[in-house]
C-alpha positions in Angstrom: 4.7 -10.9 27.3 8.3 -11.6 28.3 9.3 -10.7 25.3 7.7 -6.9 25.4 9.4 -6.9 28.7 12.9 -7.7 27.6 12.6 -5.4 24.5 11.5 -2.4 27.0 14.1 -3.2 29.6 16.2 -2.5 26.4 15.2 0.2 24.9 15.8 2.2 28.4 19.4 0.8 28.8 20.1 2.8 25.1 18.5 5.2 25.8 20.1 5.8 29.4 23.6 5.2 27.9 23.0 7.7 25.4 22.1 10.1 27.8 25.3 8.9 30.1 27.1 9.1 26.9 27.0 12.3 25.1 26.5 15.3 27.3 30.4 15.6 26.7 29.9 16.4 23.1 29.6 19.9 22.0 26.2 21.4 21.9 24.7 18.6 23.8 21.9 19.6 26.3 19.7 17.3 28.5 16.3 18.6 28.8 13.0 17.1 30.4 9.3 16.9 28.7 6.1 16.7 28.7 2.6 17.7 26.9 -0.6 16.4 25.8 -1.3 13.6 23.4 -4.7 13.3 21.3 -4.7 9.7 20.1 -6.3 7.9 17.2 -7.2 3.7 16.7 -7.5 4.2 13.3 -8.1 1.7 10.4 -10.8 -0.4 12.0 -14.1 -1.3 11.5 -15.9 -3.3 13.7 -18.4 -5.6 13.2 -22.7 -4.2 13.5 -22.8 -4.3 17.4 -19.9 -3.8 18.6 -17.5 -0.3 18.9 -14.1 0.5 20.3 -12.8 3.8 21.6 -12.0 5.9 18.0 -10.1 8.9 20.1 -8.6 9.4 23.6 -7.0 12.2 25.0 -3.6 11.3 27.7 -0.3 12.4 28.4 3.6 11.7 28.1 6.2 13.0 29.4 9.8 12.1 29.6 13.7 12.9 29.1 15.8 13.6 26.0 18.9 14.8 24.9 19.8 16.8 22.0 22.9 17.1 20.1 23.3 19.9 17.5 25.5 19.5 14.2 25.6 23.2 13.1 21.8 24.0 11.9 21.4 19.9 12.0 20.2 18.4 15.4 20.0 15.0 16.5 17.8 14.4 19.1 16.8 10.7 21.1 14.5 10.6 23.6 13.0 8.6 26.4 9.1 8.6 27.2 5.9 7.8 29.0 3.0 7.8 26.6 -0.5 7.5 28.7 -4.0 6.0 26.9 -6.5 6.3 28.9 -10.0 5.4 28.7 -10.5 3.3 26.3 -13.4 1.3 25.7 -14.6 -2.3 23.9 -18.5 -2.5 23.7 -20.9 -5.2 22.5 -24.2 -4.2 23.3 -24.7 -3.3 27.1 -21.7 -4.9 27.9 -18.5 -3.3 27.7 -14.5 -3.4 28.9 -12.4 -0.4 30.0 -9.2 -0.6 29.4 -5.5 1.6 29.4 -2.5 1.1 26.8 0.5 2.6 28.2 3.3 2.9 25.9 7.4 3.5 26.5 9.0 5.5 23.3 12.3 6.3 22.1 11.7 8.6 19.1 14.9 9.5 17.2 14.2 13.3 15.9 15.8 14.7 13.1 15.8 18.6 13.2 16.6 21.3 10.8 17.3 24.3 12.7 17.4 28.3 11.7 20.5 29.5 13.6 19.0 33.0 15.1 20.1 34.2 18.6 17.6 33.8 20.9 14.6 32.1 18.9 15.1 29.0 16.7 12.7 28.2 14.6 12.9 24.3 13.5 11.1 21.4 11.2 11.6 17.4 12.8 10.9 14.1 11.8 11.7 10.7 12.6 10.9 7.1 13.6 9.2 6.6 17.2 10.3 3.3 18.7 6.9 1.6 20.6 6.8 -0.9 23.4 3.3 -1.0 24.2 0.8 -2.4 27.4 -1.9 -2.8 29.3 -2.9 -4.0 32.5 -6.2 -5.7 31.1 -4.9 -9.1 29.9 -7.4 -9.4 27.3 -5.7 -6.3 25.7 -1.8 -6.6 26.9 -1.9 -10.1 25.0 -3.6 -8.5 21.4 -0.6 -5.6 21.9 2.2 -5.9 19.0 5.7 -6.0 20.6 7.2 -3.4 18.5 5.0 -1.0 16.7 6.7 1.9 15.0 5.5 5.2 14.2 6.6 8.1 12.0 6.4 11.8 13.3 6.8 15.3 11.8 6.5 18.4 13.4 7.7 22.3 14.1 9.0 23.9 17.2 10.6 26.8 18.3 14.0 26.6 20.2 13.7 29.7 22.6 16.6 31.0 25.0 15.9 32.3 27.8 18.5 31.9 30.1 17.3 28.0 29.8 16.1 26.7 26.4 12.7 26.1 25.8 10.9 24.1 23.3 8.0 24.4 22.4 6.6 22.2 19.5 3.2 20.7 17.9 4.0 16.9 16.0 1.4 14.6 14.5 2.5 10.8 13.7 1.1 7.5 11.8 1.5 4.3 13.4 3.5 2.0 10.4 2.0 -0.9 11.7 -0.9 -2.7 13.5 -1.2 -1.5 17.4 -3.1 -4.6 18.4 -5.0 -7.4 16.8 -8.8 -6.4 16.4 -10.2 -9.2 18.6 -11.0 -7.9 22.2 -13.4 -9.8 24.6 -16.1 -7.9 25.6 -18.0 -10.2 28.0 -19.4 -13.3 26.5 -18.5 -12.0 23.1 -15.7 -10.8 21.1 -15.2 -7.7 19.6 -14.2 -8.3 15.6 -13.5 -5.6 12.8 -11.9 -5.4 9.4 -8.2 -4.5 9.8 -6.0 -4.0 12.7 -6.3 -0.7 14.8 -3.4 1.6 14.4 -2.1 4.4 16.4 -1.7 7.9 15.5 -1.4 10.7 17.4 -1.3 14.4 17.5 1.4 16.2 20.1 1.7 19.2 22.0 4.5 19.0 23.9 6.8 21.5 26.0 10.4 20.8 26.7 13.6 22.1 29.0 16.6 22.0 28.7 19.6 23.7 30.7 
């Protein structure tokens, strides 16, 4: 617990002082996000009896800041990443619960230089620090789950830059354990759940 806490205290001090830090740099803009997330617990199978939540649909948004390298664009980011409504059952019993995530994905684009619409390919690591305000599930979370993302946008100016973009990424590790207490029982599977997701997201920049 204190540990998640530290590590996300962290990540937004970097991610603040690259923010603080670069805007002098040429063809650095600070923008603001947000979109729509469709997430995925994949890679679990629960035991005869009991379920867990296979899809949710939530919402992030956040800040970044993106630096461009001729058509090569580095871009780090801070974000809000909102699970809701997921559920643990075991028989008529069952547990509602939230996972709330803070990100710092690092993008990697690859830009077509055209005046007034860019169209671009991205990937890169997503940084995770993951809770939940049920204990039962905060204490199962891992402390630093990474996941990969790829994705295409369009850079659009319009006065103000627009982007636009759709991204889908695989968690490269477990999200959580696979026990969750569900009443008097606990909620067992084969493997430990893993989160993907598919983004639509919308970003400005000035």
């Amino acid at each position: 617990m204190g540990g998640r806490r530290t590590a996300r205290r962290w990540g937004a001090s970097l991610a603040l002082g690259l923010a603080c830090a670069l805007p002098a740099e040429a063809g650095a803009q600070i923008g603001i996000l947000a979109g729509y997330n469709r997430d995925t617990l994949a890679e679990f199978l629960p035991e005869n009896g009991f379920d867990l939540t296979e899809f949710t649909d939530g919402y992030h948004v956040g800040v970044f800041l993106n630096v461009n390298l001729a058509t090569f664009s580095v871009r780090p980011a801070l974000i809000y990443h909102r699970m809701p409504e997921l559920v643990a059952m075991a028989g008529d019993e069952r547990v509602r619960f939230d996972i709330d995530l803070l990100e710092i994905p690092l993008d990697f684009r690859i830009r077509l230089p055209l005046p007034a619409v860019q169209p671009y390919v991205l990937g890169g690591p997503v940084l995770t620090f993951p809770s939940s305000t049920f204990s039962g599930v905060d204490d199962l979370l891992a402390a630093r789950p990474v996941r990969a993302e790829f994705g295409v946008g369009l850079e659009l100016d319009v006065g103000f830059r627009l982007w636009p973009e759709v991204r889908y990424g695989f968690g490269l590790g477990a999200l959580m354990e696979s026990d969750v207490a569900v009443g008097s029982q606990v909620l067992r599977g084969d493997g430990e759940p893993r989160h993907d997701a598919l983004t639509l997201r919308l970003g400005i920049s000035f």
